[in-house]
N, C-alpha and C positions, 0 to 999 in steps of 0.2 A: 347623813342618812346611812343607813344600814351597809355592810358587802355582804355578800354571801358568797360561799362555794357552791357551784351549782353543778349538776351532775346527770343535764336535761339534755336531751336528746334532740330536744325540738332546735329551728335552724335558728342562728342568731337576731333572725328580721322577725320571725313570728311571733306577733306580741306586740306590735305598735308603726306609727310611722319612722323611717330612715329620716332623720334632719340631718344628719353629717356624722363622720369617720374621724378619730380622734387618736392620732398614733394608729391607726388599723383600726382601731375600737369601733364599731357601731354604734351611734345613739340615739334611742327611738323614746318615739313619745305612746305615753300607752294608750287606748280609748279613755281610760279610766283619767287621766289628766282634764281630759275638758268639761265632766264632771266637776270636777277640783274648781277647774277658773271659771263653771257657769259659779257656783257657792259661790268663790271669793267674790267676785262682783257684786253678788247679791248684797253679802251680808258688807263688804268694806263700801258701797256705795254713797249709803244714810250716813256714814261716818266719814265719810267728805264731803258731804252735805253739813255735818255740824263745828267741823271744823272749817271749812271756808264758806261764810255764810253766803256769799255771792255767789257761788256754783251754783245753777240749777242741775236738774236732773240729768241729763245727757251730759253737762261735762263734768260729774261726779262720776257717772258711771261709764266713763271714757279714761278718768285719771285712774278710774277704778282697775279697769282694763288695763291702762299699762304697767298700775303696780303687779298686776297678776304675769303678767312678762318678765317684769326684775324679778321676782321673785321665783318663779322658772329659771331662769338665767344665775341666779344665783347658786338654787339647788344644784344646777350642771355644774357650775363650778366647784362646787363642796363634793359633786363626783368625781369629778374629773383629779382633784383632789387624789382621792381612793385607786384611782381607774392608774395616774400616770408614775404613783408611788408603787403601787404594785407591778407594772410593767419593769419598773428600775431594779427591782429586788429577781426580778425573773418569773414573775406569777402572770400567768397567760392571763386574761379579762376580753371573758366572750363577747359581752355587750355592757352599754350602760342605757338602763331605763328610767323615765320620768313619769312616775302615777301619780293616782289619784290625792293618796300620803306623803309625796315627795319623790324619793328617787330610790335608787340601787344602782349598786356596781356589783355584778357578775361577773366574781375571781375563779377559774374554772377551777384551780387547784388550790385544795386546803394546805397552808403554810404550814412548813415543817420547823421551826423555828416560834418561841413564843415574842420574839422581837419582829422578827413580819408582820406578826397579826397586828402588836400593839400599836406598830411605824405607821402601818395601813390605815386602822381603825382612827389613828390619831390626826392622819391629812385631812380629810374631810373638817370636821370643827377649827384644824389651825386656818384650812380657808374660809372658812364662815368667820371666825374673828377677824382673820385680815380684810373682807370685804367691809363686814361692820365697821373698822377703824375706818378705814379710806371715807365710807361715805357717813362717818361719825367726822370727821373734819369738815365735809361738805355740809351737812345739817349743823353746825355751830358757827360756821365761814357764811353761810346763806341767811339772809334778812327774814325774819321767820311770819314768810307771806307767799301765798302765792302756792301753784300746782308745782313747780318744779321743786322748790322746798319741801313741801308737803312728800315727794314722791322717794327724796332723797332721805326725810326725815325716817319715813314706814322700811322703806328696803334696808337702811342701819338696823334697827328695832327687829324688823323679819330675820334680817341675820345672825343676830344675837340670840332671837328666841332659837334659832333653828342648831345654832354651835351648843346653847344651853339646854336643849332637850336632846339632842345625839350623844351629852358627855352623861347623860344620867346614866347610872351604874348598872345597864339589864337588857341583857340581848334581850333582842337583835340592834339595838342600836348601839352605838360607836363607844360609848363608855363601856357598855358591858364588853365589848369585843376586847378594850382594853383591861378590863376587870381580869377575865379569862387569860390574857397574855401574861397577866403578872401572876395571876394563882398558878397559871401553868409554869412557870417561870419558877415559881418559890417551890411548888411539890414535884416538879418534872412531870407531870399527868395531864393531858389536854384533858381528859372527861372528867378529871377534877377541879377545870378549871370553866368549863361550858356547866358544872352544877352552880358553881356559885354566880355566874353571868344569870344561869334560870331563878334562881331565890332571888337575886336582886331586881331582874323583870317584875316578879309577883309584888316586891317592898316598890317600885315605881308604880304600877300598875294601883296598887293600894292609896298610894300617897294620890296619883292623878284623880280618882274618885272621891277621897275625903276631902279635896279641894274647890271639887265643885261640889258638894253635899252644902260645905262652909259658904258658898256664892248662895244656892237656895237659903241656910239656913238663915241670912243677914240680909235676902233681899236684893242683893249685888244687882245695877245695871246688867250686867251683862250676864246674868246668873243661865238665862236658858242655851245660851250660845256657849258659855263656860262650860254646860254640861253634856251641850251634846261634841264638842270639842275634848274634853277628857273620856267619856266612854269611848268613841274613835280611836283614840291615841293608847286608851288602857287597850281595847281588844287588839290594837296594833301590837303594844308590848307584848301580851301575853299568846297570842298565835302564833307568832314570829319567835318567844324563844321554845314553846313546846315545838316547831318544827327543827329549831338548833339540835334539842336535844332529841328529840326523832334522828335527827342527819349522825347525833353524835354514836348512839347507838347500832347504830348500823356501822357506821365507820371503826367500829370498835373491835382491834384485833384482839384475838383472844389471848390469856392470860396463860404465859409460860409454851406458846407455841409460836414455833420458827419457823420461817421459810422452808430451811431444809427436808422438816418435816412435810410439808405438803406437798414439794413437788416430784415428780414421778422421774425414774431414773429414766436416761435417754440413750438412747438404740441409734448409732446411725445404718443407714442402707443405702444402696444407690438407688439414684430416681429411676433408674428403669428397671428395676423387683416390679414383678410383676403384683397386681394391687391384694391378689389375694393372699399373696405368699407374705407380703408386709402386715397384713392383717393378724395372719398367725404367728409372727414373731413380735408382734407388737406387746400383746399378752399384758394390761396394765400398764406398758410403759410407753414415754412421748419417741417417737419416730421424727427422727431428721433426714430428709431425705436429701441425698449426693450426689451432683454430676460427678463424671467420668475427672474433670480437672478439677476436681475439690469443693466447688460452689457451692453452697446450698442452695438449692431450691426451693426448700421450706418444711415444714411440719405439716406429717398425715395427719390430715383429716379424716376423724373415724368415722363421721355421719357418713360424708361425702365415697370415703372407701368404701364403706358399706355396701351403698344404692352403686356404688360402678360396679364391688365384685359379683355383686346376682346378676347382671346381664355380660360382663367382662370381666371374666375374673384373672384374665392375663395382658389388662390392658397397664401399662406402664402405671407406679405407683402416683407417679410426680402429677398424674393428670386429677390428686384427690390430694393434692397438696393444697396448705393454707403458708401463703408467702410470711416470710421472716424478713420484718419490717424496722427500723431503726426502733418503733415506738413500742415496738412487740418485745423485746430484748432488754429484760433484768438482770440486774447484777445482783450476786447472791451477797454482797453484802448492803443491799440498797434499805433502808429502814421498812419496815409494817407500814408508816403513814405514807411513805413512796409507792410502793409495790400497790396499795391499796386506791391511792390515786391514779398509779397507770391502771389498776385492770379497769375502773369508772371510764377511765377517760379515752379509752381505746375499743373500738368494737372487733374485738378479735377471741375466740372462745378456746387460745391456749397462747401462753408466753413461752419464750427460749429464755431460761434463766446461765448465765456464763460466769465463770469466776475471773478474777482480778486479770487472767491471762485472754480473757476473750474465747477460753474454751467452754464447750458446752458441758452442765455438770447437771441438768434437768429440764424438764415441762412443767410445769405449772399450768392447769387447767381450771377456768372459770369455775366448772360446777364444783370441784375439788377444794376451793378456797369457798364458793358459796355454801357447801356444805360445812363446813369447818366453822364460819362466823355463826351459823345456827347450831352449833354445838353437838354436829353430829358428826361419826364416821366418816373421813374423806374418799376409802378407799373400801 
């Protein structure tokens, strides 16, 4: 199932039950899951009913029930997959969730590298084949009778369908993710490599529909369930990559402009300038503010100076200071996809940018970079 880079705000638990921590990870189940396993029961019941013709109803829709567990159990694994590959490369992974569609792995930070994304994208299916084998020896080793055969036979089958539909070629799912790795990889352009994951969503999303068109047009068994199974799956493909290229769009630094260029020269002062008189030297540029022994204190805060100078305007500067935090601290030669992943991933509305020496060489202020991606005027 899918990763995504997620850029959400909301706490890691909101969104589903807590079943257990996985490396740190969280892994929650979402409401939308038992949705999921009332369906499957439903509709796998009758079809263990006709393959084991002695099951009555209750223990069809009991084996029913535990296939909808392996199969759960399975999805974790094809995340956990995503979830502990990417922890090993260095890519944070807020949470991993289980819905209604399968699963997701939530990589907080978009890979800078198109060999991350492919590595990532590519764990999840190698563990859905490797579970398939495992219990592909178990359904040929087992006497082909019986609920435990049966249960061994569906969860092979489940996991192959699941490694063969995450490698189809079209975000958001895991082929297209590696689609993108390699087009990024061949033209060095990640948005030219998240367009061709989107064209190949629409050519899978196409194909899943004229499949079940072909179930109606022949009459197929299964032809209503074929269909309402491929429109699910198509609208899955096709939301999921117009939100890729939504996400892409916006992460998209602008062309021919450098950090240098948007961040503001930097002013130091001591922390005890009083807050008005930092205000009028500030003048457009980021303020560092200095203890007496060298320290930083932090970066003035202009809102915050503001509302102190109209009723204080000789109260110590350092009291309209925003602290200088390890996560707040750019390096001016850090790449666009870096710089662009800390300002998401940090709520702080100015960075200390430092060159190679650990000296301070600007600010970088949120609106001044949000203005900039909108193609406007920073300053």
């Amino acid at each position: 199932m899918p990763t995504t880079a997620s850029p959400s705000r909301a706490g890691p638990h909101d969104g589903g039950l807590l079943l257990c921590r996985v490396a740190g990870v969280p892994v929650l189940l979402s409401p939308s899951w038992w949705l999921g396993a009332v369906l499957i029961v439903l509709l796998y019941t009758p079809l263990v009913g006709r393959i084991l013709p002695g099951a009555g109803v209750w223990e069809s829709a009991l084996i029913a029930a535990v296939f909808t567990v392996l199969l759960a159990v399975s999805v974790l694994l094809h995340e956990l997959g995503h979830c502990l590959v990417a922890l090993r490369l260095g890519l944070p992974v807020r949470r991993v969730r289980l819905f209604l569609l399968g699963g997701i792995s939530e990589v907080s930070r978009t890979p800078v590298k198109p060999a991350q994304e492919g590595v990532v994208a590519a764990a999840g299916p190698a563990v859905s084949i490797a579970l398939a084998a495992a219990t592909g020896v178990g359904w040929f080793a087992l006497a082909p009778v019986g609920a435990i055969w049966l249960l061994v036979a569906q969860t092979c089958v489940a996991n192959l369908a699941v490694a063969v539909f995450n490698l189809l070629p079209g975000l958001p799912l895991d082929g297209g993710r590696m689609l993108r790795a390699a087009t990024w990889s061949v033209t060095g352009r990640r948005a030219t490599g998240t367009t061709a994951g989107v064209v190949g969503a629409g050519v899978v999303a196409a194909c899943l529909i004229a499949w079940a068109l072909v179930g109606l047009l022949r009459d197929a068994p299964d032809q209503w369930l074929r269909l309402g199974v491929c429109v699910l799956m198509s609208w899955f493909v096709i939301a999921g990559a117009g939100a890729e290229h939504a996400a892409e769009q916006r992460r998209r630094w602008p062309d021919g402009l450098a950090l240098r260029d948007l961040v503001r020269p930097v002013l130091q002062l001591p922390a005890e300038s009083p807050v008005g008189d930092a205000l009028l030297a500030a003048a457009g540029r980021g303020v560092v503010l200095v203890r007496a022994d060298g320290i930083a204190v932090g970066l003035l805060d202009q809102t915050a100076a503001e509302r102190l100078a109209t009723r204080a305007p000789h109260e110590p500067a350092e009291r309209a200071a925003e602290p200088v935090a390890a996560e707040t601290i750019l390096l001016d030669s850090e790449s666009p996809d870096e710089v662009l992943d800390r300002v998401r991933a940090v709520l702080a509305w100015q960075f200390l940018v430092v060159d190679a020496d650990g000296r301070p060489s600007g600010v970088l202020r949120r609106e001044d970079l949000r203005e900039a991606m909108r193609g406007r005027p920073h300053r």
